[in-house]
Every structure is written in structure tokens, then in C-alpha cells.
Phi, psi and omega in degrees: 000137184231147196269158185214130171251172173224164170230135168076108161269022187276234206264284146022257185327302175294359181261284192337298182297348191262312169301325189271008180264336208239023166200088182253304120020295171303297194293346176295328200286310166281320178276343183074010164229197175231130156325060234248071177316094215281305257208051198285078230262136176175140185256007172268155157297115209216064171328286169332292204286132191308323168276026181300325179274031153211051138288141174210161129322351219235093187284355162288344180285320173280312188299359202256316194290065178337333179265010171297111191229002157220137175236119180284084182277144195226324195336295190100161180063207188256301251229100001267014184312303210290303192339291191304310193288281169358280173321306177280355185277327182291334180272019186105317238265116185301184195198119182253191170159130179262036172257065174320308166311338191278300195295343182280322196246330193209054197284300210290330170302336164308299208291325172296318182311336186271282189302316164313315173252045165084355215234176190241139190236121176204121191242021179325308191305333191296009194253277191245036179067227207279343189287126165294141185242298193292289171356275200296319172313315178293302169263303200292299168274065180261342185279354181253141177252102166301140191260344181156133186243127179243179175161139190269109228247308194270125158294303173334295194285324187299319186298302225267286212296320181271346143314290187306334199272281191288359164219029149058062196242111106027104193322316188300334182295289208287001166289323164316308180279319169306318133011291160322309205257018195063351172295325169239150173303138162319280162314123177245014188346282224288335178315263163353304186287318181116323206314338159317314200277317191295329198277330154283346178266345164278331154300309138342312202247219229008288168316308168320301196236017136091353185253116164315140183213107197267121174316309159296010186246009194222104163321113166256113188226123160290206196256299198345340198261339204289137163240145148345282175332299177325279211311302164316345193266323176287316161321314192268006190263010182115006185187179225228141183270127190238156148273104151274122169253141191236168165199133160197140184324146141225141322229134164092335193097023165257170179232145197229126186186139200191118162259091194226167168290151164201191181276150169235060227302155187330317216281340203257113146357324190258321149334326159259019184262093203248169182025193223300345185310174170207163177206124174225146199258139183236120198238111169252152192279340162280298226275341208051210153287138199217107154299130156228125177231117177224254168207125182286357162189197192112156192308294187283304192316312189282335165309294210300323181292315138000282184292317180315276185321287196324297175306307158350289179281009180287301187274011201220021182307321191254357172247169158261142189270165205246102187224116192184133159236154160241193193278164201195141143192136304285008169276351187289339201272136164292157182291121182292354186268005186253001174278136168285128172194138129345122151238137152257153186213152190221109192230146173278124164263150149287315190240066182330295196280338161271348169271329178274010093017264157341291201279019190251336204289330191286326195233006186096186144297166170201153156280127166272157186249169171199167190191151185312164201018024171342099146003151179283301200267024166240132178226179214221155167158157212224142156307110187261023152228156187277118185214144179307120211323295176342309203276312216295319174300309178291331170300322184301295154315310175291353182252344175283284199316005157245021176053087161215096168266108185317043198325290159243151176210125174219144115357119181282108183260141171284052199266000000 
């Protein structure tokens, strides 16, 4: 029998605890011992639960138990995760966890800390939920030197972009209803914002490229701006608006890595990745492109990954798993305005036909777009050469400053 602890019983945490009580059997079956919840770390009262007698208050009660040899954090957040995690990784103690923030701001300082004391720090849940991700990037495709990893990071914001595209719904509606429905947080910042998809896609480019990508060094853009009009305007040039988090190497050991909405064409694997789903694409140079899609968070799907890992460090008490990045710092990331990319841009004119001028003199060639009931005095249109965001930007100015106002601009994904 090998003993467990969990930290945190809120939506996670009770899936974690639920699974490892009512499918024991199963896990006996794959480790050959049995899985034993010693230990329920909470400062809530939780009388009703059938494990009500190993609940505690007390984080000493676990770092103190010697026969304790995993401990599963669920918490959520940096305050007390890292600390508690720190302490048990330094006591031996493996460490599972679905805390994407904690592994996004002190992953590679976890892992030395891991590797120093013999012991395993594994977070699979922290990325895609229930979808395996790291895992596989990490054994399967190990053999590959990836070429770019993009990937639909958020369920929240994907669930709102798929309301505005298929039932032509109002950013405000469907953040509402997402809400509604539990999907979004009453604050919805971290959704909305991007700051999800970033934390995850910095865990990704880390893993990926062996260098810590600290969430604050990665040019972050949310939904919040997207209107109806965008979505139509991507519908008629071929394709659909996603939050993307992308990353892929560059020349020196830098990195081009960025979370923003962008176009996606119809054609692209990632374009059909609808309501709450997630998806990311790993583009290897053996392998080409390799999709992985599932549900990107929920009480069970991200508990299975969860447990998935326990068992892992279950069966590793005494090896290390070869899971491992280092520190890095904020010279690994590029300046993002130095990333090449297509744009669409959408602007009010007085003059239409002197405004697509202008922007052909600014940008280059372009296509224009058009969509039913177009404004007499609005155009549309996507670049058709990739030019560094910074220039991409400085046009934009220049093209407001020739009385053309500039409504919207999203990122073309080579996707």
C-alpha cells in the first residue's frame, strides 16, 4: 500500500479524491499496490464526506508523515502552493499537481528542487486537462526537434468565439452564458485576457525547448476586442477566429512565442475545435503535424490526468522520471513586435477607395474583404506579405493619421 496525500478539496481536488476511491481496482490493477488517501489538506468542513475522517487543517500533518510519499496539490494559485510544494519536494516527497500558475512562474526552480531530492514534480493536468500533452512531447515525440507548438489553450474564451461564429451572439451575451453555464469565472480576467492560455503555453515552450518562458516576458492579447463584424470578416476570407497560444525556436536559442486571437483557416485542424474543447498542435520535423483534442479542463477529466501522474510517481518512488527544464531569463523570448506575420485590419473611411490606396502604399499588397451590409464608409482587408508586427503596427498609425480609423487588427495564423 503506498500512502497519499491531496492539498485542496474544491472542484479538482474532489475529482482527484473521488476517482482514487471508487476506481481502485483499476489502479490496483495497473501499479500492483493500492492507493491509500492518508491525508485531505482543507480549511473547509466537509462532515458529509464519506473521507471526512482524513481531513485536516494542518499542512504538517502531511510533511510530518513519513509514510506519505505523494502528495497531490490541487490548491490552485502561487499562496501557499509554492511554499507547500517546495517543503514536500525537499522532504522526498513526489508532488503531482494541476496548478498551471505555480508550474508557469517556478516550474524549472520545482524541478531542480525535484531532481535534488531524488524525487518526481509532474503536472500533465497543468496544460490540457484531461488531454495528455506534456507526456507525450516529452517520450513520444522525443525524437523530433518541434518546429512550433500552437494550440486552442482556453475552453472559456473557445466556448464565447464559437457562440460569436455559429450563432452570431454578442461577445457580452456569450461571456454571459458562459458564466452561466460555469465555464466562466464571475471575474473572468484570466479567460478573457489571455493570461490562461499564456501560462499554459509558457509550460509547453519550456518543456518543448528546455528553457524556463517566464509568463511575463510573452506578449499576451485577449477576445475582449473581437466583435461580430471580425467574425464575419474571417468567415468571408476562409476561416474562423481562435485565441492562440503559439511558440516556436529561433535562430541563437530565442524564441517567438505569443498569445493572441487570430484568423484560422477553414483548412486548419485547429479551426474545428469548437465550444469548450482545446486543442494543440505540435509540429514536428519527423513527425509533421500531430493534434491532440479533448476537454480542456472540468472536475474529472483534469482529476484522470491527475491520478494518471500519481500513479506514475506511485511506480517511481525510487527513480526520477526524465521530466526536466532549466532556468532561463527573459533574453530566451523575442521581442514580439519583431515576429513576422499577415494581418487583417478593418477600418472607417471617408473615402474607401483612397483608403485602400493608402494601405496598399503602407503594406504592401492586400486582399480585401467584404461582408453583408457593409457600411458605405468601411473596409477590410488581410495583407498578403508577413511583416514584422512593429512595422505592421507603425502602418497602422500611419494609416489612422491619413483619416482612415482603424478598428480592428488580428494575426494571420500560418495554422
Amino acid at each position: 500500500m503506498i500512502s497519499v496525500a491531496l492539498m485542496g478539496h474544491g472542484v479538482v481536488g474532489s475529482g482527484v479524491a473521488e476517482i482514487l476511491t471508487t476506481h481502485k481496482q483499476k489502479l490496483f490493477s495497473s501499479l500492483g499496490e493500492e492507493i491509500y488517501l492518508k491525508h485531505i489538506l482543507d480549511l473547509r468542513e466537509f462532515p458529509e464526506s464519506p473521507l471526512a475522517d482524513r481531513f485536516t487543517k494542518d499542512f504538517e500533518d502531511i510533511i510530518s508523515d513519513m509514510d506519505v510519499r505523494v502528495v497531490i496539490e490541487t490548491m490552485g494559485g502561487l499562496n501557499p502552493a509554492y511554499d507547500f510544494t517546495k517543503r514536500c519536494l525537499k522532504a522526498g516527497k513526489s508532488v503531482v499537481t494541476s496548478n498551471k500558475e505555480l508550474v508557469a512562474r517556478h516550474g524549472a526552480e520545482l524541478l531542480q528542487i525535484a531532481k535534488d531530492n531524488n524525487a518526481n514534480y509532474l503536472f500533465e493536468a497543468s496544460v490540457g486537462g484531461g488531454i495528455p500533452i506534456l507526456r507525450p512531447i516529452n517520450q513520444c515525440l522525443v525524437a523530433n526537434n518541434v518546429d512550433e507548438i500552437a494550440g486552442i489553450l482556453n475552453g472559456t474564451t473557445n466556448f464565447i468565439l464559437t457562440k460569436m461564429i455559429n450563432e452570431n451572439m454578442a461577445f457580452e451575451d456569450a461571456l454571459k452564458l458562459a458564466q452561466e453555464l460555469g465555464y466562466a469565472e464571475r471575474n473572468p480576467e484570466a479567460d478573457v485576457e489571455g493570461h490562461d492560455a499564456c501560462r499554459k503555453i509558457c509550460i509547453l515552450a519550456s518543456l518543448a525547448f528546455g528553457k524556463h518562458v517566464y509568463p511575463d516576458n510573452v506578449h499576451t492579447e485577449g477576445i475582449t476586442k473581437i466583435t461580430l463584424e471580425d467574425v464575419e470578416y474571417a468567415a468571408s476570407w476562409g476561416g474562423v477566429i481562435k485565441l492562440i497560444g503559439s511558440c516556436k525556436p529561433l535562430d541563437g536559442g530565442m524564441m517567438d512565442i505569443v498569445v493572441a486571437p487570430m484568423f484560422v483557416p477553414c483548412t486548419s485542424q485547429l479551426a474545428n475545435i469548437n465550444d469548450v474543447f482545446n486543442g494543440v498542435m505540435v509540429r514536428g520535423d519527423c513527425t509533421g503535424d500531430v493534434v491532440f483534442y479533448g476537454k480542456g479542463a472540468g472536475m474529472l477529466p483534469t482529476a484522470s490526468a491527475v491520478v494518471a501522474d500519481t500513479v506514475d510517481c506511485c511506480k517511481h518512488l525510487k527513480t526520477r522520471k526524465r521530466l526536466f527544464w532549466a532556468d532561463s531569463t527573459e533574453e530566451n523570448v523575442a521581442d514580439y513586435k519583431l515576429s513576422k506575420t499577415k494581418v487583417y485590419v478593418r477600418a472607417i473611411a471617408d473615402n474607401p477607395a483612397d483608403a485602400y490606396n493608402m494601405a496598399q502604399d503602407i503594406f504592401g499588397a492586400i486582399s480585401r474583404l467584404s461582408r453583408n451590409n457593409c457600411p458605405e464608409n468601411e473596409i477590410a482587408f488581410v495583407t498578403e506579405e508577413a511583416l514584422p508586427y512593429g512595422e505592421i503596427m507603425n502602418g497602422v498609425k500611419s494609416l489612422s493619421k491619413l483619416g482612415a480609423e482603424v478598428i480592428s487588427t488580428i494575426r494571420i495564423g500560418n495554422l
